[in-house]
C-alpha positions as CSV (number, residue, x, y, z in Angstrom):
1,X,16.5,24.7,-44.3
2,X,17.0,25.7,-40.4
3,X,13.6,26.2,-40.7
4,X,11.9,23.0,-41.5
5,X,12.2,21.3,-38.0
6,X,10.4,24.2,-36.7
7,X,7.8,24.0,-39.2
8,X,7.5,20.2,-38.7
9,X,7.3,20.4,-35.1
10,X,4.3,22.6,-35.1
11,X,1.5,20.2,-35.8
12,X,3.0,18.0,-33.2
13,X,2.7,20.7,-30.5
14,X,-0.5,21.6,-31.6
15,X,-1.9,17.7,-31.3
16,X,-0.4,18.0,-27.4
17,X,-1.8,21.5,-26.8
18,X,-5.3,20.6,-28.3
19,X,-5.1,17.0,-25.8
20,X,-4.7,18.8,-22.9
21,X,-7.3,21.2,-23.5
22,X,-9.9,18.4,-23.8
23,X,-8.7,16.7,-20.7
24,X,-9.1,19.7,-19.0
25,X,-12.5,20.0,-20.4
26,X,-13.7,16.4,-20.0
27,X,-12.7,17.0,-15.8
28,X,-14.4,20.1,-15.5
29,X,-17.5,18.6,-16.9
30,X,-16.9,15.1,-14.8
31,X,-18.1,16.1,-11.4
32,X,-18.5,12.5,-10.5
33,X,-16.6,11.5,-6.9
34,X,-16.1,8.9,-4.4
35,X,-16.5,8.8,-0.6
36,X,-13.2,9.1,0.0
37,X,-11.6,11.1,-3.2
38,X,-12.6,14.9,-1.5
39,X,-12.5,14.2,2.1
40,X,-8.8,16.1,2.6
41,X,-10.5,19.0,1.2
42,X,-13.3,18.9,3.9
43,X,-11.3,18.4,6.3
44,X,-8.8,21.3,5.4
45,X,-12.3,23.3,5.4
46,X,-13.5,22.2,8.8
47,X,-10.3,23.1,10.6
48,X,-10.4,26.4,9.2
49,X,-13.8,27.5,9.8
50,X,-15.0,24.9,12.4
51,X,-12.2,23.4,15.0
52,X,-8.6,22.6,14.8
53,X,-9.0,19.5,16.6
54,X,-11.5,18.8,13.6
55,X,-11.8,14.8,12.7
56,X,-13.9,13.3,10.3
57,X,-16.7,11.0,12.6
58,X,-18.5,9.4,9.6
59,X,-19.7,9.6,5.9
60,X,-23.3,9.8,3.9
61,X,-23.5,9.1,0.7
62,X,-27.4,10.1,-0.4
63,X,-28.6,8.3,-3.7
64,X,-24.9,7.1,-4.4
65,X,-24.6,5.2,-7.9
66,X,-24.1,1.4,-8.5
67,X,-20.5,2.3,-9.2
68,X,-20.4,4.1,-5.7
69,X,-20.3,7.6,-6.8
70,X,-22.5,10.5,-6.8
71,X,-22.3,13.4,-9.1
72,X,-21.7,16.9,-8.4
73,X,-23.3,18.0,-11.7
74,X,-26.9,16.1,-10.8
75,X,-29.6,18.6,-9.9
76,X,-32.1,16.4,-10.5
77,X,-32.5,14.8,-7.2
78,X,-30.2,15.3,-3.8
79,X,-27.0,12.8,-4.4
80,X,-24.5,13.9,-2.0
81,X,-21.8,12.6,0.1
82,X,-22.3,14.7,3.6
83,X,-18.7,14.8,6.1
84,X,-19.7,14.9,9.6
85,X,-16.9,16.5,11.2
86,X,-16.5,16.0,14.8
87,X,-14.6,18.0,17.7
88,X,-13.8,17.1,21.2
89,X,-12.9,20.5,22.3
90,X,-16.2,21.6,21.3
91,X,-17.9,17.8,21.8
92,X,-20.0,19.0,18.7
93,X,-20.6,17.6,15.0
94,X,-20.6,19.8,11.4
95,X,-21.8,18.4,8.4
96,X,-20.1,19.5,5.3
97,X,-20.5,18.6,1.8
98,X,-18.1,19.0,-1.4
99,X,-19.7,21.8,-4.2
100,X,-18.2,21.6,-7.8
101,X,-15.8,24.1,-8.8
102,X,-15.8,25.4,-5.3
103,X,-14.8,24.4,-2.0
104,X,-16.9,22.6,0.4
105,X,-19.6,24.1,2.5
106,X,-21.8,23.3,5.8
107,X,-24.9,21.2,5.1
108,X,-28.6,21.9,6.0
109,X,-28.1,17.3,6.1
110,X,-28.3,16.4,9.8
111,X,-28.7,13.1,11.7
112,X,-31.9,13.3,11.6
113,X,-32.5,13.9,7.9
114,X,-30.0,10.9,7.4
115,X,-32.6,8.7,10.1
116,X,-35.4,9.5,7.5
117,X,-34.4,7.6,4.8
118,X,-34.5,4.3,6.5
119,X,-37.6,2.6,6.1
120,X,-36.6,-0.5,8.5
121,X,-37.3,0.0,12.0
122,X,-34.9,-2.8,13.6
123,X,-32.1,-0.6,11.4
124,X,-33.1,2.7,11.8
125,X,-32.8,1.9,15.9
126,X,-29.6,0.6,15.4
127,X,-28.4,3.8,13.4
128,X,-29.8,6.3,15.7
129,X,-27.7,4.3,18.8
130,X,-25.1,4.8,16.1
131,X,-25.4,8.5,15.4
132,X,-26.0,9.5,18.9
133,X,-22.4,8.4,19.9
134,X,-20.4,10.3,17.1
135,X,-20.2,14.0,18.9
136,X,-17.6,12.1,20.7
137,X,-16.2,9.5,18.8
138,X,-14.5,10.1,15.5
139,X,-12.8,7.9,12.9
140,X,-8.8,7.4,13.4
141,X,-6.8,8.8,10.8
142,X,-5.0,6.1,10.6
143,X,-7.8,3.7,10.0
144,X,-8.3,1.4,7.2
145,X,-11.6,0.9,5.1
146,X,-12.5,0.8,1.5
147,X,-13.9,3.3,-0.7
148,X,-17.4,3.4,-1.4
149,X,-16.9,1.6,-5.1
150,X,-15.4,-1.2,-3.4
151,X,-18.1,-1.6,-0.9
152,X,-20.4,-1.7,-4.0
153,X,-18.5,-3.9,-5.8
154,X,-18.6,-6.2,-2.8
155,X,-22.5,-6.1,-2.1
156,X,-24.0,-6.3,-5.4
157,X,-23.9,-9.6,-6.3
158,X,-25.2,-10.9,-3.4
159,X,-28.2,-12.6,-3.9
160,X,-30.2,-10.2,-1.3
161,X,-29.2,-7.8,-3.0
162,X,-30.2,-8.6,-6.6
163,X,-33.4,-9.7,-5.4
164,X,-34.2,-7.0,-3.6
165,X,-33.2,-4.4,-6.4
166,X,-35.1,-6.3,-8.8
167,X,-38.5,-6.3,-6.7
168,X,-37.6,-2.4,-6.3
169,X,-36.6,-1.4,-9.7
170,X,-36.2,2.1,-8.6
171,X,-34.3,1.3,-5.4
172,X,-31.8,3.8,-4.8
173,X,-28.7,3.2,-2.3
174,X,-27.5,5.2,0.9
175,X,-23.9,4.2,2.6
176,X,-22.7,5.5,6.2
177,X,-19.1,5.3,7.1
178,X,-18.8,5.0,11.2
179,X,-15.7,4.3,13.7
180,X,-15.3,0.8,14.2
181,X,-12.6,-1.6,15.4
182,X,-11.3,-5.0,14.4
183,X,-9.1,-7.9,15.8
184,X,-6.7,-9.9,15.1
185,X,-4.6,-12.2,16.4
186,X,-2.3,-10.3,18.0
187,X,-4.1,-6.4,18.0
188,X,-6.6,-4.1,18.1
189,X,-7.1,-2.5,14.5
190,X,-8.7,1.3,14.3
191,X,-10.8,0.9,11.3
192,X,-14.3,1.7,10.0
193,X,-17.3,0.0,9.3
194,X,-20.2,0.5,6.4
195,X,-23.8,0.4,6.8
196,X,-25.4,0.0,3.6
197,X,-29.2,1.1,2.6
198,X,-30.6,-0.6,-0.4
199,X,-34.7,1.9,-0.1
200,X,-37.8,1.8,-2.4
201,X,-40.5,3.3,-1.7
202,X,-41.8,1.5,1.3
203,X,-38.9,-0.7,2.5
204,X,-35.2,-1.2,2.8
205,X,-32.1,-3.7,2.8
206,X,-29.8,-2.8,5.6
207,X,-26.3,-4.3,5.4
208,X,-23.1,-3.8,8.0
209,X,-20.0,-4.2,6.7
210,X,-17.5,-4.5,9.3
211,X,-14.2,-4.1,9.9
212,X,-14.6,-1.2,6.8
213,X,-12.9,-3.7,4.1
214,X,-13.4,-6.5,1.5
215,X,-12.1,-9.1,4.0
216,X,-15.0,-8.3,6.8
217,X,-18.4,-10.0,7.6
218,X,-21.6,-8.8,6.6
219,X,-24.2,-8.3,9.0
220,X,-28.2,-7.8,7.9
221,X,-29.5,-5.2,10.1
222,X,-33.1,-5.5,8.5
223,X,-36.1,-7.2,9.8
């Protein structure tokens, strides 16, 4: 009889062994992230191998999903988010990107690769002002902005937006994260503002979202 709890305990155990075994499973095949969810992990990366006084100056996120994600596991086509990392000691950038099942590594991405993809001259003037201040400027640590699925959910539904992604079926969607500041009515708020790149094949939608959050105005960079 001392036996039977044992006995009746073991299917039970085996249900919870064989759950965790498939949610371990289902994240090592998910290698879907945000702009934010793996930037600690750069970071830890570029102070080691880069600069101590390493801060993050901005964010890329090539061929980033509606849902503001790009996937790790794609090899179809170059989705990536790309961390340029920016030290005054040195007054230089690094550009680092996450790898699955590994930790992050420097990226062949550069400003000037980033430049490319923007069809728009008006923006692409505007982002190469932009890019050319960030060996010296960084993001504060303390600052607040959203994470790229917010920013998506956000610009969407606009109705720029929906008509321009319908005239360019196969659109795909860039994001830069720069330093930026907002005010209030009584301070000066470190934050962060997004650019947005809506591209087909021969033109873009250029959006700036600033101060970095939901609240912030909306700025169309694009002729």
């Amino acid at each position: 009889m001392k036996k039977y709890p044992s006995i009746l305990l073991l299917p039970i155990l085996l249900t919870i062994i064989s759950c965790d075994i498939e949610n371990i499973i289902n994240d090592l095949q998910d290698g879907k992230i945000t702009a934010k969810e793996k930037l600690e992990e750069v970071m830890n990366k570029a102070k080691s191998d880069f600069a101590q006084d390493a801060v993050v100056a901005s964010i890329y996120g090539r061929e980033v999903s509606t849902s503001g994600e790009i996937d790790l596991l794609n090899t179809d086509s170059f989705n990536a988010f790309v961390y340029v990392v920016q030290s005054n000691s040195l007054q230089a950038n690094e550009f680092y990107i996450p790898v699955f099942g590994s930790e992050p590594i420097k990226s062949p991405v550069n400003f000037e690769t980033m430049l490319s993809f923007i069809k728009d001259s008006s923006a692409k003037d505007i982002m190469g002002t932009v890019l050319g201040t960030l060996a010296g400027v960084a993001i504060d640590p303390s600052a607040n902005y959203s994470d790229s699925p917010e920013v998506l959910n956000l610009l969407l539904p606009r109705n720029d937006v929906k008509t321009f992604r319908t005239a360019n079926q196969n659109s795909k969607i860039d994001m830069f994260l720069f330093p930026g500041k907002s005010i209030d009515s009584t301070s000066i708020i470190n934050s962060a503002d997004w650019i947005i790149n809506f591209y087909g094949d021969t033109s873009s939608l250029v959006l700036w979202l600033h101060p970095g959050n939901s609240s912030g105005t909306i700025d169309l960079l694009s002729d």
